[in-house]
N, CA, C and O atoms as a MOPAC input file, in Angstrom:
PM7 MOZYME 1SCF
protein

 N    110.80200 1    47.46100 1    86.77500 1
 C    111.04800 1    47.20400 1    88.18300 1
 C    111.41900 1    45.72800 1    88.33200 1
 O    110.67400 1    44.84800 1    87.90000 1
 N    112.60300 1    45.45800 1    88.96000 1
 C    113.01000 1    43.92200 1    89.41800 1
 C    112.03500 1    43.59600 1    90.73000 1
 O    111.56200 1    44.46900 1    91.45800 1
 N    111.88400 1    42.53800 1    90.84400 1
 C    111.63200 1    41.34500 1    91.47900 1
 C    111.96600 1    40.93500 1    92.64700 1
 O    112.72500 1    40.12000 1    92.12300 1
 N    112.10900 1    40.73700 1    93.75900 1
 C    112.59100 1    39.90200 1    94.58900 1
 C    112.09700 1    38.90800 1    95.68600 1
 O    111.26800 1    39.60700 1    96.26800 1
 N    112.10300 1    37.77600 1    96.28100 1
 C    111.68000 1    37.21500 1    96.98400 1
 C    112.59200 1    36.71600 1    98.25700 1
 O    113.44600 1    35.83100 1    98.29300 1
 N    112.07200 1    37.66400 1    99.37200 1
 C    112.33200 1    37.64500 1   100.74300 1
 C    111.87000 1    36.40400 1   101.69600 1
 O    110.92700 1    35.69300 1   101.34900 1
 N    112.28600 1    36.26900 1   102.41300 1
 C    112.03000 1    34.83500 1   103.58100 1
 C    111.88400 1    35.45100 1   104.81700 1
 O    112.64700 1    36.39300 1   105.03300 1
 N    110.88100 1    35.06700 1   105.90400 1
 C    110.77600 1    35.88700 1   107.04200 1
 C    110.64700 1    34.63000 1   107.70100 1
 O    110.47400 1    33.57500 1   107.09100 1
 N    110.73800 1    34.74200 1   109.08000 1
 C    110.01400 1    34.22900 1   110.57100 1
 C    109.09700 1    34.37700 1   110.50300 1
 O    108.78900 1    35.19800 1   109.63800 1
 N    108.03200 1    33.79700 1   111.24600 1
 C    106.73300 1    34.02300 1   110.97800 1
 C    106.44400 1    35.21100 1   111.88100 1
 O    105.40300 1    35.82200 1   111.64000 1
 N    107.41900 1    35.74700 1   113.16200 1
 C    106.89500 1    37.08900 1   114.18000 1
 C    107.47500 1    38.11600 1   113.02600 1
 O    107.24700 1    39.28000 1   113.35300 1
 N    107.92600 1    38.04100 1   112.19900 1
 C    108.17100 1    39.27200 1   111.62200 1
 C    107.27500 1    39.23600 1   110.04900 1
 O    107.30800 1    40.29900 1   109.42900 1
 N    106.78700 1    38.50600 1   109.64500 1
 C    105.80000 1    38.55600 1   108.77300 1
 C    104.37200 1    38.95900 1   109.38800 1
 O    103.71000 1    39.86000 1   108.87200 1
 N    103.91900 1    38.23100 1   110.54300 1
 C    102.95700 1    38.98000 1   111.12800 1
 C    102.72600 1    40.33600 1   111.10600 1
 O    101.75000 1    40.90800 1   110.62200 1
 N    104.21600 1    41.08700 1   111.97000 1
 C    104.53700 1    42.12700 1   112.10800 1
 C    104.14900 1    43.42900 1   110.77900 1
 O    103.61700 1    44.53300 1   110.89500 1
 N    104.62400 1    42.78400 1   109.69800 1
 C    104.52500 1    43.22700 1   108.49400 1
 C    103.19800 1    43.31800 1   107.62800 1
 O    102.84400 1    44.24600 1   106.89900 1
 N    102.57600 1    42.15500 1   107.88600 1
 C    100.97900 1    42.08200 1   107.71700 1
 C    100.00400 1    43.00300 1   108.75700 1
 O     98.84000 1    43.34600 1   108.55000 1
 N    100.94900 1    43.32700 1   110.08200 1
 C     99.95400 1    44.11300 1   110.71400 1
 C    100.36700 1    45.12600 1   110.14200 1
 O     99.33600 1    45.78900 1   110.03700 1
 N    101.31400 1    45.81100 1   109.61700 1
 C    101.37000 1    47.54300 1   109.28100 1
 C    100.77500 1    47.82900 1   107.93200 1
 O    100.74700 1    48.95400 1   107.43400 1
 N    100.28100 1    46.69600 1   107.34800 1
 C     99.43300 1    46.84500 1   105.76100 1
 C     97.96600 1    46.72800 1   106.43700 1
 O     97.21600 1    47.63100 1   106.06600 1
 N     97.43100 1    45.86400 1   107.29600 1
 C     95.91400 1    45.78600 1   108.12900 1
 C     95.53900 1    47.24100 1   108.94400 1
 O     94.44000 1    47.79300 1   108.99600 1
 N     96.69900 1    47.63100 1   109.49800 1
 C     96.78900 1    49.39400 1   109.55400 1
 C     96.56700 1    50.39900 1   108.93200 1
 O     96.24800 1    51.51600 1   109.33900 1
 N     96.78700 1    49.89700 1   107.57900 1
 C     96.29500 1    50.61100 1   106.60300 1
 C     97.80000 1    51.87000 1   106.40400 1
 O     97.82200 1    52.77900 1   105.57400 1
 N     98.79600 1    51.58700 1   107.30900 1
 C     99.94200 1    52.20100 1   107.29400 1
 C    100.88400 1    52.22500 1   105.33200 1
 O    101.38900 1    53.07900 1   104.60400 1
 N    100.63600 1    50.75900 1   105.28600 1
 C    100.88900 1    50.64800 1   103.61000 1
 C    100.08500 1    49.66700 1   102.83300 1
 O     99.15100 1    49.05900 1   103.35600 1
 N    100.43000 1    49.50900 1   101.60500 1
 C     99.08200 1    49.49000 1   100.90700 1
 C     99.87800 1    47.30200 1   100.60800 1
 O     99.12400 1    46.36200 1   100.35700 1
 N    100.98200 1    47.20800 1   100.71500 1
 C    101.32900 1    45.99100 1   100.37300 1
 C    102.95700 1    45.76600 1   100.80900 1
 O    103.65500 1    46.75500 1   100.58400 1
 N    103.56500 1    44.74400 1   101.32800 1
 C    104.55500 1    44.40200 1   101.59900 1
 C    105.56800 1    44.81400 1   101.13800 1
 O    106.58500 1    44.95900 1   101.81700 1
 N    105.46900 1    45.15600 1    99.55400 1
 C    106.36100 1    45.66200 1    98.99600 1
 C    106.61600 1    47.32200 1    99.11000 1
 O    107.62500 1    48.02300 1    99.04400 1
 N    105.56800 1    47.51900 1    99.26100 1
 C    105.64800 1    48.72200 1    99.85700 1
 C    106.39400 1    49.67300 1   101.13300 1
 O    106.91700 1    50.77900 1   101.26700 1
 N    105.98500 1    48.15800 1   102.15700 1
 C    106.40800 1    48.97200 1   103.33900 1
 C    108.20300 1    48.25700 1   103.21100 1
 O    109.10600 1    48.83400 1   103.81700 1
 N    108.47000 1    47.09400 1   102.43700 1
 C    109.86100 1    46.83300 1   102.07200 1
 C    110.61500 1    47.83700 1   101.89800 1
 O    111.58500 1    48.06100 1   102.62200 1
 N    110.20700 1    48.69900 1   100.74400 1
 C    110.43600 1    49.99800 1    99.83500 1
 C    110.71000 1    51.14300 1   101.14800 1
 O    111.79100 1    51.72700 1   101.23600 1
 N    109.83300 1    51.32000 1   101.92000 1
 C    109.97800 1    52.37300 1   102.38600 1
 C    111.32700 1    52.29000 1   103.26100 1
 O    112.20300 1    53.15400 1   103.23600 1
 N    111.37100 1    50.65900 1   104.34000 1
 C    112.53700 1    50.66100 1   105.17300 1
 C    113.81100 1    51.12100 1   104.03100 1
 O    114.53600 1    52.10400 1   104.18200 1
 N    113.87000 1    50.17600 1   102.90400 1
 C    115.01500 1    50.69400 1   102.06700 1
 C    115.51000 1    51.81900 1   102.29200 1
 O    116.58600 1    52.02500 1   102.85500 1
 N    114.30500 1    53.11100 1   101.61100 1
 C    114.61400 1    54.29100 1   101.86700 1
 C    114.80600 1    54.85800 1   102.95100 1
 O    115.14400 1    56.03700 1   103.06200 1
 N    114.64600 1    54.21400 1   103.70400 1
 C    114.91500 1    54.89100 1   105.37000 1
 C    116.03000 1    54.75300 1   105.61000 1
 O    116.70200 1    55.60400 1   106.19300 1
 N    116.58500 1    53.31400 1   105.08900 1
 C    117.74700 1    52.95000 1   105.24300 1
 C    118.66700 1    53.86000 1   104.56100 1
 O    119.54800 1    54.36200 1   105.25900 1
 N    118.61700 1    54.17100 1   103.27700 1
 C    119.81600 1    54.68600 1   102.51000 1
 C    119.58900 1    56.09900 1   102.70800 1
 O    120.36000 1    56.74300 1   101.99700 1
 N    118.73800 1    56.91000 1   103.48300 1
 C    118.74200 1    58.16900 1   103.75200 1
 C    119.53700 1    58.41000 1   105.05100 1
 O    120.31800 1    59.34300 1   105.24000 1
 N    119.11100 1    57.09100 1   106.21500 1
 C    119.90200 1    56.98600 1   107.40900 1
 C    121.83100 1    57.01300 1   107.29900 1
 O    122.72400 1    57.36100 1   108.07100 1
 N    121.77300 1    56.34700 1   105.66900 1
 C    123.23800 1    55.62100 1   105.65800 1
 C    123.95700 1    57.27400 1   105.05400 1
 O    124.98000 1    57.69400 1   105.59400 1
 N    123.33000 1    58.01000 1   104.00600 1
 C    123.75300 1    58.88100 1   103.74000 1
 C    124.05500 1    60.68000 1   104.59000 1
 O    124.83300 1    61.58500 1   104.29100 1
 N    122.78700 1    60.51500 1   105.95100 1
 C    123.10700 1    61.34500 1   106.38300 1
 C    124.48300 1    61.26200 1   107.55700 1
 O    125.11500 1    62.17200 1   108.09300 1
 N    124.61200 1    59.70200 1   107.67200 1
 C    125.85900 1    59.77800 1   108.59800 1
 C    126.92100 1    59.82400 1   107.68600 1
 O    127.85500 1    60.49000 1   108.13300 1
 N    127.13000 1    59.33600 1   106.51100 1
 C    128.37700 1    59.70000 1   105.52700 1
 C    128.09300 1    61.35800 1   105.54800 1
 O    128.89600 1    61.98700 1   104.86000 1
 N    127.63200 1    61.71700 1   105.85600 1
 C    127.16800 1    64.06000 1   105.47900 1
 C    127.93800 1    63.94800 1   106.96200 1
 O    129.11300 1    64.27400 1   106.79700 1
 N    127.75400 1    63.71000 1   107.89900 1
 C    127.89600 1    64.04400 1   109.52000 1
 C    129.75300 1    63.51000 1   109.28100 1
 O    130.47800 1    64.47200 1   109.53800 1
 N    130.37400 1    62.53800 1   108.96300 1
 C    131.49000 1    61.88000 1   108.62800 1
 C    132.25200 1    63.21200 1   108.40500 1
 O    132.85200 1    63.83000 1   109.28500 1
 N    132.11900 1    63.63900 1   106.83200 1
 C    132.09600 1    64.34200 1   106.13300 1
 C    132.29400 1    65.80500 1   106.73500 1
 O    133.36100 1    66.41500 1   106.67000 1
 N    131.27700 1    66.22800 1   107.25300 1
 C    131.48600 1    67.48700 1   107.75700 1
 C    132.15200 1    67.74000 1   108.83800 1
 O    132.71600 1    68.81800 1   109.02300 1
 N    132.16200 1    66.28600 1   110.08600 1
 C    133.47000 1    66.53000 1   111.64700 1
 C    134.53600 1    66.33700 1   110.69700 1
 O    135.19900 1    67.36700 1   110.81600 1
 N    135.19800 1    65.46900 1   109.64500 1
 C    136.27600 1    65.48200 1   108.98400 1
 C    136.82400 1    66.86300 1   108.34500 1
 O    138.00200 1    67.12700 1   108.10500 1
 N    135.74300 1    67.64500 1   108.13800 1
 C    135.96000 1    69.33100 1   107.57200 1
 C    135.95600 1    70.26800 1   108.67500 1
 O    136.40400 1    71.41100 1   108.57800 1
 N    135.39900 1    69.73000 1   109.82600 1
 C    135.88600 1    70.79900 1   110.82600 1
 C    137.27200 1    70.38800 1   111.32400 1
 O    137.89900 1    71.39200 1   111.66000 1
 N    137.98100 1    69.23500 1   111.49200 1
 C    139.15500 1    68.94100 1   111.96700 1
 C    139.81000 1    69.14200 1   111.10300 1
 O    140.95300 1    68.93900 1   111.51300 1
 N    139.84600 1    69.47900 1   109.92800 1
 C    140.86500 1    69.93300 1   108.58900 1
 C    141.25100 1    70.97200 1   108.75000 1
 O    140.45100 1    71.88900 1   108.93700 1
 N    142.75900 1    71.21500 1   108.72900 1
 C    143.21800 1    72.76200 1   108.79400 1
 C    142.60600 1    74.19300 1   107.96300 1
 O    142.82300 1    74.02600 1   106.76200 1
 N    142.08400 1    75.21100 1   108.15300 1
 C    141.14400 1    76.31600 1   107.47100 1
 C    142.49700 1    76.63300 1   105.87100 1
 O    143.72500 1    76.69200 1   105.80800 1
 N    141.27600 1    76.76400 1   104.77400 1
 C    141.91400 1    77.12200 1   103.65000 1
 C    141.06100 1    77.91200 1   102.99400 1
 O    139.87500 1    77.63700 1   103.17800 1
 N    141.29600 1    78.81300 1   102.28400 1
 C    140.68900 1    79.37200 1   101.18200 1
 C    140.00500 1    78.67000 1   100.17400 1
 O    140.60400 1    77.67900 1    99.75600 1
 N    138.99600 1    78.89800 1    99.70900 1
 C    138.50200 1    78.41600 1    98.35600 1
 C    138.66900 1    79.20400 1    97.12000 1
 O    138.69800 1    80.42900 1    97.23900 1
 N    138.76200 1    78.76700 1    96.15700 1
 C    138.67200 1    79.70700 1    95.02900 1
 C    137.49900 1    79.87800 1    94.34200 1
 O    136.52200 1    79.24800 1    94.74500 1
 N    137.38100 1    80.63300 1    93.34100 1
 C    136.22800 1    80.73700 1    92.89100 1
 C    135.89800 1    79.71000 1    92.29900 1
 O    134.83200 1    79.14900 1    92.55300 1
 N    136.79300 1    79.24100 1    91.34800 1
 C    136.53300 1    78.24500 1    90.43200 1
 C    136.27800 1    76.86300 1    91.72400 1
 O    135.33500 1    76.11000 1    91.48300 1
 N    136.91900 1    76.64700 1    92.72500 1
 C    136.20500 1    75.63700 1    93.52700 1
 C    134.82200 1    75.89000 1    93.86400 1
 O    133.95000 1    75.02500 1    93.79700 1
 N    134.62600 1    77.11800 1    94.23800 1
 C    133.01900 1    76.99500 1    94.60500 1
 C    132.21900 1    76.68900 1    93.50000 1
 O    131.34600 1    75.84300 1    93.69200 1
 N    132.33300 1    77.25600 1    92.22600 1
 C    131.49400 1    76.64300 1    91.17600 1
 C    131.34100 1    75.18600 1    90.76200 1
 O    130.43900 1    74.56200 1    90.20300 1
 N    132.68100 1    74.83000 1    91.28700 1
 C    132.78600 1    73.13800 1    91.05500 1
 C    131.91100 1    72.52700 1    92.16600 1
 O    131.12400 1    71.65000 1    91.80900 1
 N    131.95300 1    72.94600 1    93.72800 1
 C    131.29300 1    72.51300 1    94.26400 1
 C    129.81700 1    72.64800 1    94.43000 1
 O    129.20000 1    71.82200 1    95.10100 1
 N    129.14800 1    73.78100 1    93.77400 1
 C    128.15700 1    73.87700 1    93.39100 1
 C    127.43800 1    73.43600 1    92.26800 1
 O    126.23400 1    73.49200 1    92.01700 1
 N    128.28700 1    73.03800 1    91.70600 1
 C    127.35800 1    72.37100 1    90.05900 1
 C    127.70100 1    70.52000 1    90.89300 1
 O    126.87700 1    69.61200 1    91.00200 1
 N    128.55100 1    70.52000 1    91.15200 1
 C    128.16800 1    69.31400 1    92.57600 1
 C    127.15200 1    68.87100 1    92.88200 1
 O    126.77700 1    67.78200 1    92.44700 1
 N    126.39100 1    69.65100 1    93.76600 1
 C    125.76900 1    69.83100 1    94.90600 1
 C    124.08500 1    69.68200 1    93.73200 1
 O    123.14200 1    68.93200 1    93.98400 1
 N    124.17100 1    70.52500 1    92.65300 1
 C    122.92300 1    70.53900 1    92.00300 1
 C    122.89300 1    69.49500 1    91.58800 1
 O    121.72500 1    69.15100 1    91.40700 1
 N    123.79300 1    68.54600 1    91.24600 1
 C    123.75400 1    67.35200 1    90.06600 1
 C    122.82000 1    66.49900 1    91.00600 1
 O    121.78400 1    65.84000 1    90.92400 1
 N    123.90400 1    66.93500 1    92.09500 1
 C    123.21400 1    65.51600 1    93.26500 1
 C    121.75300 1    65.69900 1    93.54700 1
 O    120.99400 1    64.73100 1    93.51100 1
 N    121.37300 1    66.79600 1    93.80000 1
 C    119.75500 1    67.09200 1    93.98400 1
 C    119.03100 1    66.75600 1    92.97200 1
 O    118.13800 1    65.94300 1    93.21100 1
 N    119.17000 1    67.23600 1    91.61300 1
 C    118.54500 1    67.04900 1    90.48500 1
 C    118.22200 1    65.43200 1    90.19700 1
 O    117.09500 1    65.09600 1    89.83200 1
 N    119.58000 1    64.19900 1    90.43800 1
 C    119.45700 1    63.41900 1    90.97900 1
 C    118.61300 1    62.76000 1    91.31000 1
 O    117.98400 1    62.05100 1    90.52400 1
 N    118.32800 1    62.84500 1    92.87700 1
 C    117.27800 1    62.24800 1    93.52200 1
 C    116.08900 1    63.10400 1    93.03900 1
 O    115.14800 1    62.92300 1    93.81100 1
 N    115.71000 1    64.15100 1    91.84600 1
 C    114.40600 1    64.31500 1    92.01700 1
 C    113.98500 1    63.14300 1    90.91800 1
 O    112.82300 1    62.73800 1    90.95300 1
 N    114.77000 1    62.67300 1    90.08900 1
 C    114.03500 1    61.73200 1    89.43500 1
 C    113.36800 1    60.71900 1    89.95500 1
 O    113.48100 1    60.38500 1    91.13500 1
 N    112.56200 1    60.10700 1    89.05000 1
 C    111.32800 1    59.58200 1    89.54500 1
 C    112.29100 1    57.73400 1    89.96800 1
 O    113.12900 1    57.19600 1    89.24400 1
 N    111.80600 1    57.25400 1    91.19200 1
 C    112.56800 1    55.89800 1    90.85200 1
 C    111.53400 1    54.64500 1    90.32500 1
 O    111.99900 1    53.54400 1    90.03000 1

């Protein structure tokens, strides 16, 4: 695991010290960690929303078989993916 060292204001370090005194997380880095992930789940479900009004405004086509298998061994890679441990 890398390292990093952040710089705050002091109203937002407070802020941050109160959600660990909450007992909400266990250490700074922690609740760092979590916005991250909030963040890149937030960022990825609007690239999915992008993605899918761009597929409803696309003219209707057939798929083939061999596309659906492509898009399904896709779709698993990506899941399998995120189950690893980070």
């Amino acid at each position: 695991m890398q390292s990093m060292n952040i710089s705050l204001p002091d109203p937002l370090k407070q802020f941050v010290d109160g959600q660990i005194a909450q007992g909400r997380y266990s250490s700074a880095s922690e609740y760092v960690r979590e916005l991250i992930r909030a963040d890149e789940k937030r960022k990825a479900e609007d690239e999915l929303e992008t993605k899918l009004l761009d597929g409803l405004k696309s003219p209707k086509t057939a798929l083939t078989a061999t596309e659906w298998i492509e898009i399904r061994a896709e779709a698993l890679a990506k899941v399998a993916a995120r189950k690893k441990p980070r």
